[in-house]
VOKOL-129055 format. One record per residue (C-alpha): residue in one letter; x, y, z. Coordinates in steps of 0.5 Angstrom, whole numbers, plus 500, padded with zeros to 3 digits. Example, Ala and Ser with C-alpha at 12.3 -4.5 7.8 and 13.67 -1.06 7.14 Angstrom:
2
<'A' <525 491 516>>
<'S' <527 498 514>>
***
This chain:
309
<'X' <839 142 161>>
<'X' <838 147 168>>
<'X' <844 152 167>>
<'X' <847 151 160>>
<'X' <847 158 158>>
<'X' <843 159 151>>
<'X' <846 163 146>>
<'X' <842 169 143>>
<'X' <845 172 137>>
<'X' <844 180 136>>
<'X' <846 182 129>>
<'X' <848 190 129>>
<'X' <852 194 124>>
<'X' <857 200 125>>
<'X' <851 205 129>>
<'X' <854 205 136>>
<'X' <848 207 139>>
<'X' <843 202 135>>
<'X' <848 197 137>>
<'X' <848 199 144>>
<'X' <841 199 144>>
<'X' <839 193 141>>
<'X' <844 188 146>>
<'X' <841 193 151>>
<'X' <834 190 150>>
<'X' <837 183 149>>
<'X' <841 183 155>>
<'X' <834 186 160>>
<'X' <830 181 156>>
<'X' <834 174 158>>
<'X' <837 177 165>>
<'X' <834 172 169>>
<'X' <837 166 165>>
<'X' <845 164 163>>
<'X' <846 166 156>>
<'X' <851 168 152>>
<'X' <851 173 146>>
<'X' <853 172 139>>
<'X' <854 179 137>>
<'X' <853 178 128>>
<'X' <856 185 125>>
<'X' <855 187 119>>
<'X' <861 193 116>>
<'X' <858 196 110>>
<'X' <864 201 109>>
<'X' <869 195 108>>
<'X' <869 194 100>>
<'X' <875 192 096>>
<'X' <872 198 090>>
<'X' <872 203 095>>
<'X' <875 206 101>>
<'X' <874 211 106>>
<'X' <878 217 107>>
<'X' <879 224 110>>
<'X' <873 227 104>>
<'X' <869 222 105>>
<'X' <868 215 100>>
<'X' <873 215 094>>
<'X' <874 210 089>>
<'X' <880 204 091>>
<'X' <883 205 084>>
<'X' <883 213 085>>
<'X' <888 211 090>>
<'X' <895 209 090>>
<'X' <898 203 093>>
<'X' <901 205 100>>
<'X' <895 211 102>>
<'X' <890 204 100>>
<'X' <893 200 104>>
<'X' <894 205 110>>
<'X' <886 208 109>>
<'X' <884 200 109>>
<'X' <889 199 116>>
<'X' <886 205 118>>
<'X' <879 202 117>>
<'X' <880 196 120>>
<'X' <882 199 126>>
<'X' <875 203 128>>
<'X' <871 196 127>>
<'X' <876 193 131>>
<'X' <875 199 137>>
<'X' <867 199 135>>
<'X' <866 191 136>>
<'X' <870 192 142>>
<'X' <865 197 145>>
<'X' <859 192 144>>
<'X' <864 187 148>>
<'X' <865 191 154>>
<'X' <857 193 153>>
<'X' <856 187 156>>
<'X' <860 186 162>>
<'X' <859 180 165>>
<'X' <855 177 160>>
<'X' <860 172 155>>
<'X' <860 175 148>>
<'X' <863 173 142>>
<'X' <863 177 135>>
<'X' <861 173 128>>
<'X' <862 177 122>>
<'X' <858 178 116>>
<'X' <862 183 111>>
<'X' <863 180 106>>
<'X' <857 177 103>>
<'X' <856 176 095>>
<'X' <847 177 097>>
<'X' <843 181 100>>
<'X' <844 181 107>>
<'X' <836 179 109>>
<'X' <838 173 105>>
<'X' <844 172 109>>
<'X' <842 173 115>>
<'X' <837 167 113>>
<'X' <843 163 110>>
<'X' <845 163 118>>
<'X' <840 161 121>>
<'X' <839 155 118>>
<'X' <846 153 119>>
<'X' <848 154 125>>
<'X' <840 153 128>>
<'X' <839 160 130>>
<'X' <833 160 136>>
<'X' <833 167 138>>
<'X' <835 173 133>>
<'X' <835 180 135>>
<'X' <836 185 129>>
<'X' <838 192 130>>
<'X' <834 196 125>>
<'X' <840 200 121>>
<'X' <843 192 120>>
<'X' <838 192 115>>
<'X' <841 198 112>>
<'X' <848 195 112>>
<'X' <849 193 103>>
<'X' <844 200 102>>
<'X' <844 204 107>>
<'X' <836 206 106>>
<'X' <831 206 111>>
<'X' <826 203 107>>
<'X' <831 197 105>>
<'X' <832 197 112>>
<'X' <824 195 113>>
<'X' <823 190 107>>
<'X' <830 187 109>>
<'X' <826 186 116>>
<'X' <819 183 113>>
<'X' <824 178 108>>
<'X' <826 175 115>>
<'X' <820 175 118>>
<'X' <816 171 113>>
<'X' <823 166 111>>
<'X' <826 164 118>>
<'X' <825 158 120>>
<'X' <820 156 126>>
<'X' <824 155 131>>
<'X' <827 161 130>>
<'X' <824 167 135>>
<'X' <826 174 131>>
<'X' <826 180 135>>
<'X' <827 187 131>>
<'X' <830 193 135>>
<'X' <828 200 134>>
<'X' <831 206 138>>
<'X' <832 201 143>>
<'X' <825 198 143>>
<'X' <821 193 141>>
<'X' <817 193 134>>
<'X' <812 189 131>>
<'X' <811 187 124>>
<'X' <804 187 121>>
<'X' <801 185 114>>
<'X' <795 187 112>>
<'X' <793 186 104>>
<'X' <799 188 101>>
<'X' <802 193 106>>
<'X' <806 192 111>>
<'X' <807 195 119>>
<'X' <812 197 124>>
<'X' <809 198 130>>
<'X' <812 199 137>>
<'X' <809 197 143>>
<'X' <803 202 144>>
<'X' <801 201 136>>
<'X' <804 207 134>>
<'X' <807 206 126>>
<'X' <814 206 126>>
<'X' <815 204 119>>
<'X' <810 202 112>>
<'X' <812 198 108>>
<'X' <807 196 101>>
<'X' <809 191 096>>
<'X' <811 194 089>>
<'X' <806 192 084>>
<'X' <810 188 077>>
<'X' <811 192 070>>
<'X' <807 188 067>>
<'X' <801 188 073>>
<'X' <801 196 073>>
<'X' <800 196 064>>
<'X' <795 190 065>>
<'X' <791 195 070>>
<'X' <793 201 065>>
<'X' <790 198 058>>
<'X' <784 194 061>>
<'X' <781 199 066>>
<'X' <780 205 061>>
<'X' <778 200 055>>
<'X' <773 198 061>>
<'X' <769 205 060>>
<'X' <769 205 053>>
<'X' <761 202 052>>
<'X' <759 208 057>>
<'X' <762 214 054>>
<'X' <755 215 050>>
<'X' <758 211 044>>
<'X' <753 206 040>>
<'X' <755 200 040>>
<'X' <757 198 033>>
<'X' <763 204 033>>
<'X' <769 202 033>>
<'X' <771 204 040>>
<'X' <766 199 043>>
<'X' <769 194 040>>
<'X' <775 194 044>>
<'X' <771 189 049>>
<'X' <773 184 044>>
<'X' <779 179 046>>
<'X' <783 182 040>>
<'X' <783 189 043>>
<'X' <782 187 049>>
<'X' <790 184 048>>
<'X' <792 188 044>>
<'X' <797 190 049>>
<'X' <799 184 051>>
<'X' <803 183 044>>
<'X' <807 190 046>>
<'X' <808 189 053>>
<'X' <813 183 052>>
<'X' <817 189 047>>
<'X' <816 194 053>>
<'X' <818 189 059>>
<'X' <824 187 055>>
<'X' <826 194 055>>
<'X' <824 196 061>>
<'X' <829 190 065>>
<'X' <834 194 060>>
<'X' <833 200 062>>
<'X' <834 198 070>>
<'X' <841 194 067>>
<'X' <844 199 064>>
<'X' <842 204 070>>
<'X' <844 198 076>>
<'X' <851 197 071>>
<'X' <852 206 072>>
<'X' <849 206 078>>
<'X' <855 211 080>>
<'X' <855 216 074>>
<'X' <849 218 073>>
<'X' <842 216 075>>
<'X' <837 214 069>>
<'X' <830 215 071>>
<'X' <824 210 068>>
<'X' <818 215 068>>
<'X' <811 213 066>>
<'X' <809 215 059>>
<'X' <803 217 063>>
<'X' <806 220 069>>
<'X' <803 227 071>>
<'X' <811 230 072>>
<'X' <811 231 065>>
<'X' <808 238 064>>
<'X' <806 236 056>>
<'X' <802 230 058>>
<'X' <796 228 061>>
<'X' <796 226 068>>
<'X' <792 221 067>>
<'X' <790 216 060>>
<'X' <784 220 057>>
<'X' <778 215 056>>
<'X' <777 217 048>>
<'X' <784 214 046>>
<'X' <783 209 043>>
<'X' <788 202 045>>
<'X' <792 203 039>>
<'X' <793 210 039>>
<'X' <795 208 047>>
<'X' <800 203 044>>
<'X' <803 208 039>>
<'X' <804 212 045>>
<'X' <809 206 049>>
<'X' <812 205 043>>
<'X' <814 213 042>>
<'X' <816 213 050>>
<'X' <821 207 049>>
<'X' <824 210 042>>
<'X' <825 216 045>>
<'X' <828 213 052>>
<'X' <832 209 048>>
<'X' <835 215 045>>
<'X' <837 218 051>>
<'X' <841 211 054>>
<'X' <844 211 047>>
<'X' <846 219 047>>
<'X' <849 217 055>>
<'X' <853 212 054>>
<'X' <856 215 048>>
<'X' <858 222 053>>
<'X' <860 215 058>>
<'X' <865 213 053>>
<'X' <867 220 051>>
***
């Protein structure tokens, strides 16, 4: 119907001038028709673990009752004077704000979620609103294709950068943020599985056995048969599982210290080969894994042992 304004929804978070440039950018785009503006915020200060003081983030149990509830008050009150500073920004224009800080899922997967519930048609994504449950650049990036490639047709998505619009392009298995001229302003390349990157590993190298001078009757040549050839693929399931456990006993301490998964292969380490020498044979590759894995092993029991101490 001629007249009847149309909602665009701009999902910015507590980056005054990311926020103020993407309702910038939003306003000057739709100028010459009525609209209104749904201002989605995302805090990701608020948390009921944390808190934040004068020396910065500080655990909520580390703090008495009273000083809790004045630094949550406190807290509160600079959202409440940020998101009346988007209003204002808008002048004229009607605006409303819809909060989104208490979500139990990645916000990508949230923004989602609230496209299709309330028939989102046109979105504008600040870029540090994907930042918001990490404050990581690069989740920032992923959080942004995740949308791109899950919202529903008739959603419009518009990603904001420094006041600008970017584009998103997928080649292969590589993603880019570009602006207007072409220039990158953002990469984003799919991780590879463990297990994809094991398969890779064993199979690449046992390829290249026939051709290091060997005749065809010794042992090495005959890693080609589908018994060497998975081999692997009986101990890769006990490295996997122990990986995933690895990252779950990293994501349950992921405020004391960080545990590091390195490759047994990765050229960090001084004392062993930066890559997998062409005459090891796939057992000796095997016993090598397995060696790595007792001996990460060890270092999670030792670290859990200094936790509980």
């Amino acid at each position: 119907m001629e007249g009847q304004e149309e909602k665009v929804y701009v999902a910015i978070g507590n980056d005054l001038q990311d926020g103020f440039g993407a309702l910038e950018w939003a306003l000057r785009k739709w100028s010459s028709r009525p609209i209104s503006i749904v201002i989605i915020h995302a805090n990701n200060n608020l948390s009921k673990d944390f808190v934040y003081g004068p020396y910065g983030k500080l655990p909520a149990s580390s703090v008495n009752e009273e000083i809790l509830e004045v630094l949550r008050k406190d807290e509160q009150e600079q959202i409440d004077k940020l998101l009346s500073k988007y209003i204002s920004f808008c002048g004229e224009v009607k605006a409303e704000i819809l909060k989104a800080e208490k979500y139990d899922e990645p916000i990508h997967k949230h923004i989602i979620d609230l496209i299709s519930k309330l028939r989102i048609t046109k979105l504008v994504v600040g870029i540090t609103f994907m930042k918001s449950s990490s404050g990581k650049s690069k989740n920032a990036i992923s959080g942004s294709f995740y949308v791109h490639r899950n919202r529903p047709d008739f959603c419009e998505l518009f990603i904001i950068c420094g006041g600008k619009l970017v584009f998103l392009r997928e080649q292969d298995d590589e993603g880019f943020m570009e602006d207007d001229k072409g220039a990158m302003v953002g990469k984003l390349k799919e991780k590879a599985s463990f297990r994809g990157r094991l398969r890779k590993m064993f199979t690449d190298n046992s390829s290249n056995f026939p051709t290091q001078g060997r005749s065809p009757g010794s042992p090495s040549a005959k890693e080609g048969s589908p018994n060497a050839q998975y081999q692997w693929e009986n101990c890769v399931d006990e490295i996997e599982d122990y990986y995933q456990q690895l990252l779950s006993s990293n994501s349950d301490e992921k405020d004391c210290e960080e545990i590091v998964v390195v490759s047994p292969f990765s050229p960090t380490e001084p004392n062993t080969p930066a890559c997998i020498d062409s005459d090891t044979t796939v057992p000796e590759k095997i016993e090598t894994l397995r060696n790595k894995i007792h001996e990460a092993h060890e270092t999670v029991q030792l670290k859990r042992k200094r936790g509980q101490g």
